[in-house]
C-alpha positions as a LaTeX table, in Angstrom:
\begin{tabular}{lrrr}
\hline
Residue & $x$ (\AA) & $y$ (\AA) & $z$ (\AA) \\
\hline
Unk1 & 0.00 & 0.00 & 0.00 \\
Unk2 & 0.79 & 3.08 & $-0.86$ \\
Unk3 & 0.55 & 6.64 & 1.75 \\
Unk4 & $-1.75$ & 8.98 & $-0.23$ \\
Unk5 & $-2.48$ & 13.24 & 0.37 \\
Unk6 & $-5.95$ & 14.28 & 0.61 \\
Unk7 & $-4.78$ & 17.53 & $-1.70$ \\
Unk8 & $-9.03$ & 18.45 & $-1.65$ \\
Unk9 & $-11.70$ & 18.28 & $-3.48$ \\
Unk10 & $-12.81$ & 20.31 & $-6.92$ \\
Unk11 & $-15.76$ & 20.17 & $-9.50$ \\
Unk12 & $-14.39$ & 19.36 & $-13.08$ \\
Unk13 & $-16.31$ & 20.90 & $-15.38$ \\
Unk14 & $-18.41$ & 20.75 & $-18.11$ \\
Unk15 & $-20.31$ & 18.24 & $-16.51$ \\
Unk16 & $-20.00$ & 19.61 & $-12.83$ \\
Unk17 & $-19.04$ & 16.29 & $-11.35$ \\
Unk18 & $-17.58$ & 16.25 & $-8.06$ \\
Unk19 & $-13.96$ & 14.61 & $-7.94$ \\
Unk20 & $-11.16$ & 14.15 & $-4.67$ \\
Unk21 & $-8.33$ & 13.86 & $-5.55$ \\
Unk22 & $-5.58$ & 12.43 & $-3.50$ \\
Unk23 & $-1.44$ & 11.99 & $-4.32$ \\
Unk24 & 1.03 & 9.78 & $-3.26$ \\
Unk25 & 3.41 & 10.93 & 0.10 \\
Unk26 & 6.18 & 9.80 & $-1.43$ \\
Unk27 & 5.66 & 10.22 & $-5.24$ \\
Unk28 & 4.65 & 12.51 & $-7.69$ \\
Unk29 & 1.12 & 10.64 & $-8.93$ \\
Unk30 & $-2.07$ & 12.27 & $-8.68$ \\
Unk31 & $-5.46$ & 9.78 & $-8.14$ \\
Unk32 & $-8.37$ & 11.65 & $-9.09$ \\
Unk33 & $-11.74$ & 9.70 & $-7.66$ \\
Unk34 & $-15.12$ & 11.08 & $-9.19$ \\
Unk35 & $-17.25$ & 11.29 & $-6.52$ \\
Unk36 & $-20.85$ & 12.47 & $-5.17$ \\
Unk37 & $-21.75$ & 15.84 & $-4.47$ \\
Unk38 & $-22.85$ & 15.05 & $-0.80$ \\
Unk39 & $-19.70$ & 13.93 & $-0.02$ \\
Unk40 & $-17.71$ & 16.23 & $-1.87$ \\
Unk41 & $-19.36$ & 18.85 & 0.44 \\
Unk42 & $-18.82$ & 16.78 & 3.41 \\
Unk43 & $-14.94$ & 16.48 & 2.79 \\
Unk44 & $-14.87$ & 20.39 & 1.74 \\
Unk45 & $-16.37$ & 20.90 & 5.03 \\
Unk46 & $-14.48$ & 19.21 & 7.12 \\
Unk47 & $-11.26$ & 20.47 & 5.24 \\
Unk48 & $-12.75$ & 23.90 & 5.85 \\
Unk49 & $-13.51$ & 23.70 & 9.36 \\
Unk50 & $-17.13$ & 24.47 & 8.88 \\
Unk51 & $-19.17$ & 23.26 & 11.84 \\
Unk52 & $-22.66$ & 22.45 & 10.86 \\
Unk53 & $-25.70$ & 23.32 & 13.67 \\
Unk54 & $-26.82$ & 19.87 & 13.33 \\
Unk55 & $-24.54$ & 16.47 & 12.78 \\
Unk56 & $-23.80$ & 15.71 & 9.09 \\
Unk57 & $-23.82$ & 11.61 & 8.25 \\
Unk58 & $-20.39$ & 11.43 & 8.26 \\
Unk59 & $-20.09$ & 13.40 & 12.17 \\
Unk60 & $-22.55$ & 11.38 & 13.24 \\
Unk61 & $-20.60$ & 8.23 & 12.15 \\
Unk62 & $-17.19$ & 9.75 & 13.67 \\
Unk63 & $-19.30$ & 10.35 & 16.87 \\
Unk64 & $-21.02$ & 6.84 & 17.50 \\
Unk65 & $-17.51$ & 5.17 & 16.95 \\
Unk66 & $-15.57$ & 7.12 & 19.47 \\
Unk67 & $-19.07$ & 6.41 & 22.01 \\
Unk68 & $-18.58$ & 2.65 & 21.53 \\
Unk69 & $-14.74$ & 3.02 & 21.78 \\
Unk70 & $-13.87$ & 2.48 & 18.32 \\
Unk71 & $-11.10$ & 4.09 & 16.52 \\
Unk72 & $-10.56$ & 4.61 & 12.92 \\
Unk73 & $-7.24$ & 3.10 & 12.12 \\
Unk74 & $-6.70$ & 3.62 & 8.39 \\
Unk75 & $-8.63$ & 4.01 & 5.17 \\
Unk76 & $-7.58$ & 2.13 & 2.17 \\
Unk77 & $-8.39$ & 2.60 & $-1.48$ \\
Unk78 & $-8.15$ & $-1.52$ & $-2.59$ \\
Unk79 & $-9.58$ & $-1.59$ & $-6.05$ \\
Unk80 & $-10.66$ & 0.41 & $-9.45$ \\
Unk81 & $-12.64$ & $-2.25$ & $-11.43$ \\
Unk82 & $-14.69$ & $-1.39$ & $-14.20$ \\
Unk83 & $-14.51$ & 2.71 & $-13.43$ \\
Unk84 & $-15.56$ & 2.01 & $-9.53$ \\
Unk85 & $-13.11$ & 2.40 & $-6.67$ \\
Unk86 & $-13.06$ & 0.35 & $-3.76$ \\
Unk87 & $-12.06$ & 1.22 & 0.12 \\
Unk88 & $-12.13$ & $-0.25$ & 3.24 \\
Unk89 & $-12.00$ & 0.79 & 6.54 \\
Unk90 & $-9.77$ & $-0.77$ & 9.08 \\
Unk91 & $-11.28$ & $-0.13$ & 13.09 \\
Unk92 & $-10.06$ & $-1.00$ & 15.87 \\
Unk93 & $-12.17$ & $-2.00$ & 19.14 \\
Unk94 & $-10.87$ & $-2.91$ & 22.05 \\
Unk95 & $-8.31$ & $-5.61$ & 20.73 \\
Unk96 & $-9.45$ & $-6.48$ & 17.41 \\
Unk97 & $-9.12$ & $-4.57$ & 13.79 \\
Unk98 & $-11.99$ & $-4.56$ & 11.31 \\
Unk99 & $-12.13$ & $-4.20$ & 7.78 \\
Unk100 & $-15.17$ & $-2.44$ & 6.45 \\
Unk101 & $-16.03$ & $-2.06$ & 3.05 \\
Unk102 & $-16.62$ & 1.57 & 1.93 \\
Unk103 & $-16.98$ & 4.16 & $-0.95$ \\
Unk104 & $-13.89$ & 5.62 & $-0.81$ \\
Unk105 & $-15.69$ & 8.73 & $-1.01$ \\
Unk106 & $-17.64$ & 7.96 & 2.42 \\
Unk107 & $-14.21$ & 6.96 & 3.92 \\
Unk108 & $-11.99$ & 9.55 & 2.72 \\
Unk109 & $-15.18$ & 12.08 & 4.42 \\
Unk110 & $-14.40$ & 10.15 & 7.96 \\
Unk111 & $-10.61$ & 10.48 & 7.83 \\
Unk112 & $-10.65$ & 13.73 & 7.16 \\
Unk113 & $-12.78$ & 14.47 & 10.23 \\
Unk114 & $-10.87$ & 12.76 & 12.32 \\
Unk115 & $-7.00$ & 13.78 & 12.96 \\
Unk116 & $-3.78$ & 11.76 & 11.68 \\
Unk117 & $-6.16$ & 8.71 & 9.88 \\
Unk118 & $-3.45$ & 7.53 & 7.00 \\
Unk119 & $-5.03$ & 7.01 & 3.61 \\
Unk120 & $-3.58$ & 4.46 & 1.75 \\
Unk121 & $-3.88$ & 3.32 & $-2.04$ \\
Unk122 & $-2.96$ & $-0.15$ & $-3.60$ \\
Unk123 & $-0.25$ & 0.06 & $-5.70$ \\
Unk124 & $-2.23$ & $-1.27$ & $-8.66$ \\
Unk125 & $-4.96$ & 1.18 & $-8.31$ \\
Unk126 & $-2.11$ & 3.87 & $-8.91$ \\
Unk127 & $-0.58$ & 2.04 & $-11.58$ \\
Unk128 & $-3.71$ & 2.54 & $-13.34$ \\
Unk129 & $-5.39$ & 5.45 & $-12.48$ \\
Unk130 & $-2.52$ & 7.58 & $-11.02$ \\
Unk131 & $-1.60$ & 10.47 & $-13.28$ \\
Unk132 & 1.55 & 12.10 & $-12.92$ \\
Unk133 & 1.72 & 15.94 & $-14.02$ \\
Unk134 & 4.03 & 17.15 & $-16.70$ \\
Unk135 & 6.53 & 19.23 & $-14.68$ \\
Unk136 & 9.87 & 19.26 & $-13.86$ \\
Unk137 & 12.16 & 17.09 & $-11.35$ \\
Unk138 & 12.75 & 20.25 & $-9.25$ \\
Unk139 & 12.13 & 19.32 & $-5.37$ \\
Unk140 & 11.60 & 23.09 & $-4.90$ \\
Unk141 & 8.63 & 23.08 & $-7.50$ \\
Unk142 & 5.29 & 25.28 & $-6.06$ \\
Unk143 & 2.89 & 22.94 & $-5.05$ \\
Unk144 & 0.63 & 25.87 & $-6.23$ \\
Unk145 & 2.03 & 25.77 & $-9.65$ \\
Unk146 & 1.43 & 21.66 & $-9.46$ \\
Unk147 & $-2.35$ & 21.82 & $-8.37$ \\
Unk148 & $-3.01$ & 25.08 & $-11.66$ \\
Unk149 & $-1.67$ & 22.40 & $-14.05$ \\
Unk150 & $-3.75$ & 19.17 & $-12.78$ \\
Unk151 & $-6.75$ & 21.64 & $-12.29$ \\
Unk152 & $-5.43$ & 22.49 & $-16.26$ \\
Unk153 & $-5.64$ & 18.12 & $-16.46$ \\
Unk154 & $-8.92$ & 18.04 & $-15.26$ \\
Unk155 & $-10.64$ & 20.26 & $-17.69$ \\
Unk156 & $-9.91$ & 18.37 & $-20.64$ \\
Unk157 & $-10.42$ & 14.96 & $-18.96$ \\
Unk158 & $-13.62$ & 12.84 & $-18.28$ \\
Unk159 & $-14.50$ & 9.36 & $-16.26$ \\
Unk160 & $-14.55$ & 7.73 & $-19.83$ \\
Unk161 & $-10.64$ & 8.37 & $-19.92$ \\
Unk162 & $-10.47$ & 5.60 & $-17.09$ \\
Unk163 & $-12.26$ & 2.90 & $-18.73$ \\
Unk164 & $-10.94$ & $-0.06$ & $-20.24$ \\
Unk165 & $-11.96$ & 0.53 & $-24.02$ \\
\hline
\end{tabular}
């Protein structure tokens, strides 16, 4: 597995579809996840700070776990088969560590709630759906520069692009 960035989350246009988009700790690939506009807003929010007056799905979620003592441990993005992604979340309780299925969308929403939660992507997911950015091997490159040309990327690019033709 591979550490992954929540860098945020963005609406590619024309079609105004909702996508999070993660990179690798280590590396220089992108993984761009089209996902739904609830949870889009729930992982801007939470990115943001915003504080809602009532519970969202994914605070309530956070806040039953931590009342029966459970801990997320690590979200991981297994599988991209036929355009989907897979996740799972690992939990502890008490002594034992369980694996959840997810949206990654739904899990990347509670890790970024909570603080430190690594997010972690298999390395064949990035093999094929990473996307490295045309730029330069310059380790004092502007991260600012990087996110204008993969915002640049994600005009121009649609789910299609990701499926197996």
């Amino acid at each position: 597995m591979i550490e992954l960035e929540l860098v945020g989350v963005r609406v590619e246009l024309p079609a105004n579809t909702p996508i999070v988009l993660l990179k690798e700790r280590a590396g220089t690939r992108y993984l761009p996840i089209w996902i739904g506009a609830v949870e889009a807003t729930a992982i801007a929010f939470a990115l943001q700070g915003v504080e809602t007056p009532r519970p969202m799905t994914h605070d309530l979620f956070v806040e039953v776990m931590q009342a029966l003592g459970a801990e997320l441990e690590a979200v991981h993005v297994t599988a991209l088969e036929d355009g989907t992604f897979y996740a799972e979340l690992h939990v502890r309780s008490g002594k034992e560590t369980f694996v959840i299925s997810a949206r990654p969308s739904d899990a990347i929403a509670l890790a970024s709630r909570m603080e430190d939660i690594p997010i972690l992507g298999a390395e064949e997911v990035l093999d094929e759906a990473g996307l490295e950015l045309d730029r330069e091997d310059d380790p004092d490159a502007d991260p600012e520069d990087e996110v204008r040309q993969f915002r640049e990327f994600l005009d121009s690019v649609t789910p299609e692009d990701f499926m197996e033709g």
